[in-house]
Structures are given as C-alpha cells and as structure tokens.
C-alpha positions as semicolon CSV with decimal commas, in nm:
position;residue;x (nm);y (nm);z (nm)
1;X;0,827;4,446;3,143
2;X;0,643;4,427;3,462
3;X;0,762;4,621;3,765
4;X;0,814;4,403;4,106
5;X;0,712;4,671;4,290
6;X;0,634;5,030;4,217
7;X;0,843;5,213;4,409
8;X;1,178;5,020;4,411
9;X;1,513;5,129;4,277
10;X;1,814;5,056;4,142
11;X;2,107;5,390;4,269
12;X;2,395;5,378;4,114
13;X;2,626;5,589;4,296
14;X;3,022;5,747;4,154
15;X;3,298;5,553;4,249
16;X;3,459;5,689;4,579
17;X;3,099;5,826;4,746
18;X;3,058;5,647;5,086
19;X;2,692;5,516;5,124
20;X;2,644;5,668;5,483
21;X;2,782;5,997;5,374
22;X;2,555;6,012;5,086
23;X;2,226;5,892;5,260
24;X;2,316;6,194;5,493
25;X;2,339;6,456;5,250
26;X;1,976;6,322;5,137
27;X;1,849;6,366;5,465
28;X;2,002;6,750;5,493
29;X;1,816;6,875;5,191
30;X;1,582;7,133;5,252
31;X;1,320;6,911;5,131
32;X;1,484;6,577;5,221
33;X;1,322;6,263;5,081
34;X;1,161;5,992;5,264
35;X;1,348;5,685;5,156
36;X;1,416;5,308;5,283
37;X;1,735;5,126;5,216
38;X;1,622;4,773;5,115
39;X;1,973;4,652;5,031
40;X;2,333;4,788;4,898
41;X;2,604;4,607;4,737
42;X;3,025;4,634;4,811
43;X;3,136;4,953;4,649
44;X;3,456;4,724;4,575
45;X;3,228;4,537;4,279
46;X;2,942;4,755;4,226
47;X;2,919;5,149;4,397
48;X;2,491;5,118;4,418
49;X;2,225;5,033;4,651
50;X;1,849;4,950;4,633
51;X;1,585;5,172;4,750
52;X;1,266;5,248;4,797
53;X;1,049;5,571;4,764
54;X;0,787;5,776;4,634
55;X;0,793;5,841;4,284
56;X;0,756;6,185;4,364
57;X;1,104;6,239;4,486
58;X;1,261;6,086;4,171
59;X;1,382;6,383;4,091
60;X;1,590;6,412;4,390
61;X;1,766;6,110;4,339
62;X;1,811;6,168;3,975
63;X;1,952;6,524;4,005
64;X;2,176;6,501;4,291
65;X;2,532;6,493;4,237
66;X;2,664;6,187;4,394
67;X;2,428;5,933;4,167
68;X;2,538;5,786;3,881
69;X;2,206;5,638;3,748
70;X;1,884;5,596;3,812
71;X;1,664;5,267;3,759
72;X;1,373;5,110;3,866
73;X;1,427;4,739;3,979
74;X;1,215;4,545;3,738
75;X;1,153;4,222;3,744
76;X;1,380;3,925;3,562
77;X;1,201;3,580;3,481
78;X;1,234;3,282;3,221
79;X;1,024;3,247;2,958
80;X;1,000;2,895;2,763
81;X;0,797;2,620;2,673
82;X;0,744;2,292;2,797
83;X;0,643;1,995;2,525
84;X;0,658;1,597;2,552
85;X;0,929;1,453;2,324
86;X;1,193;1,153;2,331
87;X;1,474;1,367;2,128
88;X;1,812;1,392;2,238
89;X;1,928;1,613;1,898
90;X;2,126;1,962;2,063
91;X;2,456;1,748;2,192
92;X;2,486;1,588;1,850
93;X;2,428;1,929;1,669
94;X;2,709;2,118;1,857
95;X;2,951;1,802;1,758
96;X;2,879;1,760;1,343
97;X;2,930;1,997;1,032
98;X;2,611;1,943;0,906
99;X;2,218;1,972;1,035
100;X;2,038;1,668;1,187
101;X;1,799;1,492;0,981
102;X;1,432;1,624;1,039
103;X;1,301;1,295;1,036
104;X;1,578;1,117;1,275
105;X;1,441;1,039;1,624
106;X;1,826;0,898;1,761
107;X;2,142;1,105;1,731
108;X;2,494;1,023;1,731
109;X;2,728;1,201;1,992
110;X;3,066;1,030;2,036
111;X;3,157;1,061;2,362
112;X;3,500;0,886;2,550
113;X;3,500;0,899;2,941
114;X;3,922;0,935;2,953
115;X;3,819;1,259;2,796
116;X;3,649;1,405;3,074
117;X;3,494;1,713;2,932
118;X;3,488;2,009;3,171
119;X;3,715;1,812;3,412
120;X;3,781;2,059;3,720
121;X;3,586;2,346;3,553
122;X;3,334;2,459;3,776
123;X;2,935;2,603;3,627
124;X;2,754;2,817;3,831
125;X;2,397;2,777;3,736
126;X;2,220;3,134;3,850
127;X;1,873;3,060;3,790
128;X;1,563;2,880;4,037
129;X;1,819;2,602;4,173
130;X;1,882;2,269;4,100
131;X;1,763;1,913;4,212
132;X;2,111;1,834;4,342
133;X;2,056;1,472;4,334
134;X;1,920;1,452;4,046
135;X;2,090;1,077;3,900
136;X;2,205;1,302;3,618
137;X;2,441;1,545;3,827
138;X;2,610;1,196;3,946
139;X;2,701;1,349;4,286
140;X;2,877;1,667;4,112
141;X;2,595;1,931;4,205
142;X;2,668;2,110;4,495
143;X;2,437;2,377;4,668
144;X;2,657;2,760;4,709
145;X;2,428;3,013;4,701
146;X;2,061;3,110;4,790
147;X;1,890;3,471;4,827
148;X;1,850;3,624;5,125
149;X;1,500;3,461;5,193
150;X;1,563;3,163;4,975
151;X;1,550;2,766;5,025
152;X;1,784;2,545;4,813
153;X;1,636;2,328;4,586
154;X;1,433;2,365;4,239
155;X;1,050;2,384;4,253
156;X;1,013;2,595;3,937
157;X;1,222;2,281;3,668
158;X;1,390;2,497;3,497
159;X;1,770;2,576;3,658
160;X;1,777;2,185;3,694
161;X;1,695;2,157;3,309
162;X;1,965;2,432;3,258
163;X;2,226;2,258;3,457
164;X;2,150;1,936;3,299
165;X;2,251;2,078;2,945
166;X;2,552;2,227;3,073
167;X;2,681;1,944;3,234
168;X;2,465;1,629;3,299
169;X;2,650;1,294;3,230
170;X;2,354;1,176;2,989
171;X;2,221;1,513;2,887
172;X;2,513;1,782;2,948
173;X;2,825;1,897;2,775
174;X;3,055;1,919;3,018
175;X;2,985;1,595;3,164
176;X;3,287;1,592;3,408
177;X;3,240;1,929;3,530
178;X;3,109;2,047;3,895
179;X;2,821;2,204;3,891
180;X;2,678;2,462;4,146
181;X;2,329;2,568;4,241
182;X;2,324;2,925;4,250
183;X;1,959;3,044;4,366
184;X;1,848;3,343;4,237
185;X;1,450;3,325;4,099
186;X;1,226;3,226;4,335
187;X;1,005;2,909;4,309
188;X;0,771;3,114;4,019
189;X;1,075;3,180;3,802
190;X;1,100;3,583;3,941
191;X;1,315;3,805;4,072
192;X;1,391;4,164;4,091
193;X;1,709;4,254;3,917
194;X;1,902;4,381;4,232
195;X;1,897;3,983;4,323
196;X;2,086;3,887;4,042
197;X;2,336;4,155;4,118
198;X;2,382;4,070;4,466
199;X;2,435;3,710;4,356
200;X;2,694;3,852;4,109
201;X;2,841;4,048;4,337
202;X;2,926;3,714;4,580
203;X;2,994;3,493;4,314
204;X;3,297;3,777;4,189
205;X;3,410;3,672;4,561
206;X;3,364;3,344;4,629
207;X;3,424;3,146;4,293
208;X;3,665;2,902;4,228
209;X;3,843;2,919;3,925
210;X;3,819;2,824;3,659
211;X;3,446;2,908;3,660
212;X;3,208;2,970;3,411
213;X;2,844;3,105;3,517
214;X;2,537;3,085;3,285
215;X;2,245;3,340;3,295
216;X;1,928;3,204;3,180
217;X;1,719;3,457;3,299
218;X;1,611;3,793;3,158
219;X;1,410;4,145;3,128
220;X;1,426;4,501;3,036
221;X;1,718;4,634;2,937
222;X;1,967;4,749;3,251
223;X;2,278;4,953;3,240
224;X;2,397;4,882;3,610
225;X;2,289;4,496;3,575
226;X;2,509;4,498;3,228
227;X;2,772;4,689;3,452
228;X;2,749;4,388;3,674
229;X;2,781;4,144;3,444
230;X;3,080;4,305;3,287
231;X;3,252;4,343;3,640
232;X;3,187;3,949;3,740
233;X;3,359;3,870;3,376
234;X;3,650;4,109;3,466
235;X;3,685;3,970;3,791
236;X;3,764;3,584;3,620
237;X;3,422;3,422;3,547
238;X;3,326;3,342;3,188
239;X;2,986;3,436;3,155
240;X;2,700;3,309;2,883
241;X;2,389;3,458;2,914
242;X;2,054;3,385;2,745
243;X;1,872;3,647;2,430
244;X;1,610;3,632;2,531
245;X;1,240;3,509;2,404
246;X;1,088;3,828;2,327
247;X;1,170;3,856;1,931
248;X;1,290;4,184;1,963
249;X;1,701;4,306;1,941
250;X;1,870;4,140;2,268
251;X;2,046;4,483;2,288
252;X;1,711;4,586;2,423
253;X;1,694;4,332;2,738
254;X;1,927;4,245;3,000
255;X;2,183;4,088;3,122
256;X;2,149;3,975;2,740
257;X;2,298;4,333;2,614
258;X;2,600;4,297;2,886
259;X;2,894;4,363;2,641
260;X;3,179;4,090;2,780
261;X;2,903;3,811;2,844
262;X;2,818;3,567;2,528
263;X;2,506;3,617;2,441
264;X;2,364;3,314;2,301
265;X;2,020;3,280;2,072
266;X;1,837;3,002;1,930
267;X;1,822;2,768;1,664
268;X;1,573;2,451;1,552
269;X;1,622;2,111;1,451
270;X;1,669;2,198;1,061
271;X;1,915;2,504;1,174
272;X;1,655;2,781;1,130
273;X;1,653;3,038;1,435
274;X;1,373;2,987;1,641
275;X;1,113;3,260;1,600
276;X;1,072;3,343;1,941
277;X;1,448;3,430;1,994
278;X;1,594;3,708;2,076
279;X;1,840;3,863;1,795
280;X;2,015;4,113;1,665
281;X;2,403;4,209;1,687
282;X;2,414;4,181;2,070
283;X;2,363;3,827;1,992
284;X;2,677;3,626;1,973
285;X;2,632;3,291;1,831
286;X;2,318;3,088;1,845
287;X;2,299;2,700;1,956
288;X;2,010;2,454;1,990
289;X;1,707;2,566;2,182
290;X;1,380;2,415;2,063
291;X;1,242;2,068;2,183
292;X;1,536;2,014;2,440
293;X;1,557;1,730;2,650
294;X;1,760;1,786;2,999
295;X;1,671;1,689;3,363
296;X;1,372;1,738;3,522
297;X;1,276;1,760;3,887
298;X;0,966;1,494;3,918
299;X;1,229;1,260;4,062
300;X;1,598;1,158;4,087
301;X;1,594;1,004;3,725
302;X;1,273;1,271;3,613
303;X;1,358;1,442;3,232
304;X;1,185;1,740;3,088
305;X;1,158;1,894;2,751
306;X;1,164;2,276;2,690
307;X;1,198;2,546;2,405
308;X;1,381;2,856;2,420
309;X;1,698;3,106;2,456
310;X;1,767;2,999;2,856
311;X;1,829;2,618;2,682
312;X;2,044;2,727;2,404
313;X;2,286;2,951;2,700
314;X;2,359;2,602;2,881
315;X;2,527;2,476;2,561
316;X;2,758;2,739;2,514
317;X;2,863;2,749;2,915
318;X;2,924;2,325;2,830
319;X;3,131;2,421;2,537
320;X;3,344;2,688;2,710
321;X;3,390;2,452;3,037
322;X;3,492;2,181;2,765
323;X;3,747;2,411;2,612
324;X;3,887;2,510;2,931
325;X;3,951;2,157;3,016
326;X;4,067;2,065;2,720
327;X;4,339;2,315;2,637
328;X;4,478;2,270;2,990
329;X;4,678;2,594;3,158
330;X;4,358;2,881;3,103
331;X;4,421;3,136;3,367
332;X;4,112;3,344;3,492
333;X;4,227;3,645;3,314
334;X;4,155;3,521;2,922
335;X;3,776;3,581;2,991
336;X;3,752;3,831;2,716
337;X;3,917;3,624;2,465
338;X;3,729;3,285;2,489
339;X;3,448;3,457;2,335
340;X;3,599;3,532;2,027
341;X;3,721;3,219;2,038
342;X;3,332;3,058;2,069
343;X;3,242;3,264;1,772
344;X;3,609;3,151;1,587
345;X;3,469;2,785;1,657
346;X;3,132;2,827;1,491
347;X;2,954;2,700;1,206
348;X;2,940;2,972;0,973
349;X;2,661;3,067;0,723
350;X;2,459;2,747;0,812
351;X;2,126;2,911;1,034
352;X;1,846;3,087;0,816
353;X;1,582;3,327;0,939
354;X;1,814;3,557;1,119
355;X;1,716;3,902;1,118
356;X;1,953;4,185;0,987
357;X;2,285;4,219;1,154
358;X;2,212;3,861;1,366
359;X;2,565;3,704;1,355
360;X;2,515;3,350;1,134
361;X;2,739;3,130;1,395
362;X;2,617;2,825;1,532
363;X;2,784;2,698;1,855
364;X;3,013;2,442;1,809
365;X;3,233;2,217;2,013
366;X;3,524;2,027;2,020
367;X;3,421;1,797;2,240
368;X;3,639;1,462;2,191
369;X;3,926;1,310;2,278
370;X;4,017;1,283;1,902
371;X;3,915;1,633;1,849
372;X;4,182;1,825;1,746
373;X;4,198;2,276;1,775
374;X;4,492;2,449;1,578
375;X;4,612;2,787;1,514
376;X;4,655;2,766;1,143
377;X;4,966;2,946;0,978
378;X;4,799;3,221;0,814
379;X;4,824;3,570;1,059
380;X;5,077;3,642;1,260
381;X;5,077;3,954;1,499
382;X;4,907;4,109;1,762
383;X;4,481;4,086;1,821
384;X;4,386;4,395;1,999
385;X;4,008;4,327;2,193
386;X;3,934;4,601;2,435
387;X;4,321;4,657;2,541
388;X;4,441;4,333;2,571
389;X;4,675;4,238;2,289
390;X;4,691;3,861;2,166
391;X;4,991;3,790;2,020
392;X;5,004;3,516;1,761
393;X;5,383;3,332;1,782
394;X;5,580;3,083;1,641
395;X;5,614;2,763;1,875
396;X;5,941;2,762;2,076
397;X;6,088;3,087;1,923
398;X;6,242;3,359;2,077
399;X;6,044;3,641;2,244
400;X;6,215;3,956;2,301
401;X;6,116;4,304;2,400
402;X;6,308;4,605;2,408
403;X;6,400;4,690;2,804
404;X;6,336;4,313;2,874
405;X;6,455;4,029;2,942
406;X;6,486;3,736;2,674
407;X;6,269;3,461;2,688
408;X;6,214;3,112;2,522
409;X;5,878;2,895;2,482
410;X;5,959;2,582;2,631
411;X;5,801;2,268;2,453
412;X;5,711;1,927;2,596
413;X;5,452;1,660;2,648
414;X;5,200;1,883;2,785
415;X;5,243;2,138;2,575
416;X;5,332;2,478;2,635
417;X;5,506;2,647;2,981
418;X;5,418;2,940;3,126
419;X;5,706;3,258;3,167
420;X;5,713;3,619;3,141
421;X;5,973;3,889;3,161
422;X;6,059;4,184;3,297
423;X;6,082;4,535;3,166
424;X;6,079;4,903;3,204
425;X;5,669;4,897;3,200
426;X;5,647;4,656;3,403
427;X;5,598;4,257;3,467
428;X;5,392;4,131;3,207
429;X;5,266;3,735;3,264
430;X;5,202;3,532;2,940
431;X;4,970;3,221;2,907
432;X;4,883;3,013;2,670
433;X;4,521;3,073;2,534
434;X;4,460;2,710;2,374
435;X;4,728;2,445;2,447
436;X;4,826;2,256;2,070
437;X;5,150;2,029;2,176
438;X;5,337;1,908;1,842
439;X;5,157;2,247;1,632
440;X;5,325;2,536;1,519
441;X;5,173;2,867;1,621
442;X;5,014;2,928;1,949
443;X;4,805;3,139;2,086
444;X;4,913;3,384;2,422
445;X;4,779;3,667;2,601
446;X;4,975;3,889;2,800
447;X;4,859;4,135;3,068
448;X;5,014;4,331;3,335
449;X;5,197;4,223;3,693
450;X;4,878;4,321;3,902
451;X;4,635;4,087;3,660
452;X;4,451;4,352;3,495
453;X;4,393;4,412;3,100
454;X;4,741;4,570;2,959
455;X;4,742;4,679;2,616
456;X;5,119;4,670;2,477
457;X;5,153;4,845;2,145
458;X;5,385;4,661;1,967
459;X;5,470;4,539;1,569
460;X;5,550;4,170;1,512
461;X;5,847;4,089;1,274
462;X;5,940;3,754;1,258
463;X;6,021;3,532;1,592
464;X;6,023;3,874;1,802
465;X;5,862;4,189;1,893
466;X;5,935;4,517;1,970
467;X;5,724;4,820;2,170
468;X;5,595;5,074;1,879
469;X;5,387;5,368;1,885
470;X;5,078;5,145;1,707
471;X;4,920;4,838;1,751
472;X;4,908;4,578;1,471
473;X;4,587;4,445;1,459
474;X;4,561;4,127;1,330
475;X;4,327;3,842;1,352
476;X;4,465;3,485;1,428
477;X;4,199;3,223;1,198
478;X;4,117;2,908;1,434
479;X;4,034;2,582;1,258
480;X;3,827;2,293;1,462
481;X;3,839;1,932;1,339
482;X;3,571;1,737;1,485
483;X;3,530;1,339;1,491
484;X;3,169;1,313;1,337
485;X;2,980;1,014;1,340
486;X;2,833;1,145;1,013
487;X;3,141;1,095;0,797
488;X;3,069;1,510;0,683
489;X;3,400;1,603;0,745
C-alpha cells in the first residue's frame, strides 16, 4: 500500500483527552516535537486527529500516555476493470435460485413500479461523486457532501457506476430510492484515509434516516478507520463496504475488516468467485461483480462496464435499501441485525472457488411486489448479536416481563404496531425487524430508553418471557420466496 505522504498520521487519542490540552503537553516535553495539525475530527464520534511530522519523533507520539494508536494515513483507492459488453446479468442473479446461463446475452428481472423498491430509503454513495443528472438517477441524485478542497461531480466513472447499481431505475436495485453524492476520492480515484473518516464523521451527523452508505473504496488494513466505520453503523447507518481486489484475506484491508459493516466479495457469471476478490471470513456474502453494466459519465444517458469488489458492494446496499422499504417500520437502531439478516437471505452452497473459511452466501433479494419474507415456525427465543437480544414471538400474543407492564402485539392491515413497556431496568422500545402481516412469528428487537444496544437476559417459555440470569441463544431461520422468471422455484 502506497503512502500519500511520508510523514502523515493518523492519532488516535483516549476518550476524555482534550486536543488543546494534549498538543500542549507535546510542546512541554523536554524534547518537544515539531508537529503540524493538518486536521482533527469531533471527539463526540471519533477522539483523533491528523498530523504531520518527522518520523523521527514517532516515538513520542507512540509512547506518550494520552494516545491511543498510532497510524500512518495511507492512501485508499478503487481498483477495477473496465471492458465493453451489452450484459445486464447481476439484477437478474440477485432475484433467481439458480445461475444465469453462460451463453444468455438478455436476462429476466421482474420488476413492478407500485413496488417501489427502496422507496424513502436514502444511499449515500462515498466514493469520486456522481453525475447527478445522469438520465438514470431520474432526478433522485442529490449532491451532500464534498472534501474540504473538493468539486462535486464525477470525473474518475466510477461512484456514478456505483450509484447506478445501487439504485438506477434501469441499472439499480433500489430503483425508488434517493441517492446522494458523497465526495470523498479525488478525480484519480485517491484519498488518504483521514478523508473517509472525516466524511464518516459528518455523515454520523447529518444523515437522514433511514440511510444506508456503501464503501467502495479500499487499502491497508486500519484500526481507527474500522473504529469509524463501526461508530457511523452505531450511530444508525447501514453500512456495505467493498473486499477488496487484492486476493488476499479482506481482514487484512480496510474499511473491508470493519466488524459491523457487510463486507461484500465477488462472484462471476457461472457463480464462481472472481479471482481477484478479496476473501476470507471477514467477507460476508458475495454478489455479482464481473462484467457489470451501470452508468457511466460520457453523457446524461452514457453506460460503462466494470469488474470488481466496489461493483458487487452496490448490490448489497440496493438489497438492504429494498428490505428497508419493504418491511415498512425499520428504526435506525436494527443496524446490527440486517446483516445477519443479508446473510439469512442468501443462496447457500451455490459459489465455487472460495478460499478456506470464505462464507458460501450469495446476495440475494426479495425484490418484488409478489415476493414474500417469513419467519418460519421452527426457533423460538432470544438471538443474542453483540448485546442486543432478538426475540422471536408469536404474532399478537402476550408479552410480559417481570417488574413490567403487560403488553399486546396489535395486528392490522399494515402489519405490526410499535409499543414497549416499562420496568424496573428501565424503558425498553420494541420494533418490528421485518413486517409479515397475516404470518405467525415475527421478528423484534428491543433496546434501551436512551437508543443504545441493551442486552436483556431472559428465557422464552411460551407467549411470554421472563428476566433470568442467562441468555437463550437461539437462532430464528428466515425463508425468502422469490417470483422467478425461471420457473426454479
């Protein structure tokens, strides 16, 4: 990985130590260091700053008690490939059972406009930018963000190809979905990692919900731009991020290794992982990322073709817009489940060439009106995923806690209302984490009164549950019945 420049750092700092204070106590050493403070970031989302110094007085920095870590601020880029082809075959994969022909040159994807996929979901495209009026974008693209520096717009191709996959109306998943031109490489396809973070950093602040960002950008691995990543998810934003091209673990490169970010790979035409992805068991599920055809930026009505990880990312960010909209009533706060519910969704078993301990889960999508997403019967109880608790309940039962209040699941048209109730630990809000009016079990996620992550240990008996010393683990088995074209279902 190639270093933007030489003497350029990433500081992490701990938690509570004021910037000012800090660069003061460098400056009263004995031997202070000659430094320059090239940017810093809101303590509130990320306690670091970016400097720049002699390599000399590493050490310094390193060693002294206030810092955290220590990281040069190497350069992220994206690596694909252009070619010339007429194929149309990822949006079709993502909706059908079984591979596309090798030999087909059209593809079937059933697609019905009062559907609206990704309808008031709103895709942040961090990347080079995006030809906003592109024909594609149909007035949705909207410019928010540039880098200090920057100029709107997309002279590099590729963010406009990105965005076109996530949520063109010809070429996109989420083809009602607003999209948003988040500038982060410049016009060469560059930038130093403290850019993306600063761009994460306002996007943690400024988003409007529900939003889901995609990252198809990459480099060396980076624990305070993983930190980053992980903080924008906690703070509401589903993230999917790019392997990588590099055919080497994607635990080794970043923001692919981030832990709460879906970390997407590739796959080929005949379902075979494309050799120059990224793989390995940071890798999440895999969707289609060879020969892609998306916008391009030659004109208003200008398409492109290009291989690799940063087109395969796009898909996933479509699918997870297209769940949001469909299962109506996602609050901000289920970020950590939707990706276990992305790798629930996926084809199983079906990709070969996958290196050992590479996930076999191709992204799938329920992606029409007819399309149909149940909880079967099979688990009930509690799903415990970094201390939230899932709990897997019987449609319009009776939920009851000890210390709390009784509550009901009301049913109707739209599916399932909202409540919560009140007890001794405190007010604990309850949503529904995919909305199936008419089917029996349901999915809900509770967490506490302030909206962070609450784990409640608790056994599950019947239509209630009570606090316990130890969490039941369980997990709940989701089904997906797509229409397909094909006839393969």
């Amino acid at each position: 990985m190639s270093q933007l420049q030489e003497t350029q750092y990433l500081i992490r700092l701990h938690d509570g130590i004021e910037h000012e204070q800090h660069f003061a106590a460098l400056r009263g050493l004995t031997t202070p260091p000659a430094f320059t403070v090239v940017d810093s970031f809101d303590p509130s989302f990320l306690n670091a700053y970016v400097a720049q110094f002699d390599v000399g007085h590493l050490p310094t920095f390193v060693n002294h008690p206030d810092v955290m870590d220590v990281e040069e601020d190497t350069e992220d880029s994206v690596d694909y490939v252009t070619t010339e082809s007429t194929e149309s075959w990822g949006l079709s994969r993502i909706n059908h059972n079984k591979a596309v022909s090798s030999t087909a040159t059209t593809f079937n994807y059933t697609y019905e406009n009062v559907f609206e996929t990704g309808k008031n979901v709103h895709i942040y495209i961090m990347d080079s930018g995006i030809k906003l009026d592109h024909e594609d974008f149909g007035g949705r693209a909207k410019k928010a963000y540039v880098y200090s520096g920057g100029t709107s717009g997309d002279r590099k191709g590729h963010g406009t190809h990105v965005a076109g996959i996530a949520g063109g109306t010809k070429y996109g998943v989420a083809k009602a979905a607003t999209l948003y031109e988040v500038k982060v490489l410049n016009d060469h396809g560059r930038a130093p990692k403290s850019r993306s973070i600063k761009a994460m950093q306002w996007l943690a602040s400024n988003y409007i919900s529900p939003a889901v960002a995609n990252m198809s950008f990459g480099g060396g691995y980076s624990k305070i731009q993983n930190e980053a990543v992980d903080k924008l998810v906690a703070a509401g934003v589903h993230v999917s991020v790019a392997a990588g091209n590099d055919k080497k673990p994607a635990s080794e490169s970043s923001p692919a290794s981030a832990k709460n970010a879906i970390t997407v790979g590739a796959t080929d035409k005949s379902d075979a992982m494309c050799k120059f992805s990224n793989y390995g068991s940071a890798v999440d599920v895999l969707a289609p990322g060879y020969k892609i055809l998306s916008c391009g930026i030659a004109s208003t009505s200008a398409t492109a073709t290009k291989s690799g990880t940063s087109m395969a990312a796009p898909f996933v960010a479509g699918i997870v817009a297209s769940l949001i909209s469909l299962h109506k009533g996602h609050k901000t706060y289920v970020c950590k489940l939707m990706k276990g519910l992305v790798e629930e969704l996926s084809i199983k078993g079906v990709i070969t060439g996958l290196p050992d301990g590479t996930p076999n889960r191709l992204a799938r999508g329920c992606l029409h009106s007819k399309a149909t997403l149940t909880i079967k019967n099979t688990y009930e109880g509690f799903l415990d995923i970094d201390g939230c608790s899932v709990a897997i309940i019987s449609y319009a039962s009776t939920l009851s806690t000890s210390n709390a209040s009784h509550v009901d699941f009301l049913n109707n048209s739209q599916g399932v209302k909202y409540f919560y109730s009140q007890s001794d630990a405190g007010t604990y809000s309850v949503s529904d984490l995919v909305m199936v009016s008419g089917q029996s079990k349901i999915g809900v996620f509770l967490t506490n009164g302030e909206g962070k992550d609450g784990e409640i240990d608790a056994n599950f008996s019947g239509n209630t549950y009570q606090t316990c010393a130890s969490t039941v683990s369980i997990k709940p088995f989701y089904e997906c019945a797509v229409v397909d074209d094909l006839g393969d279902l």
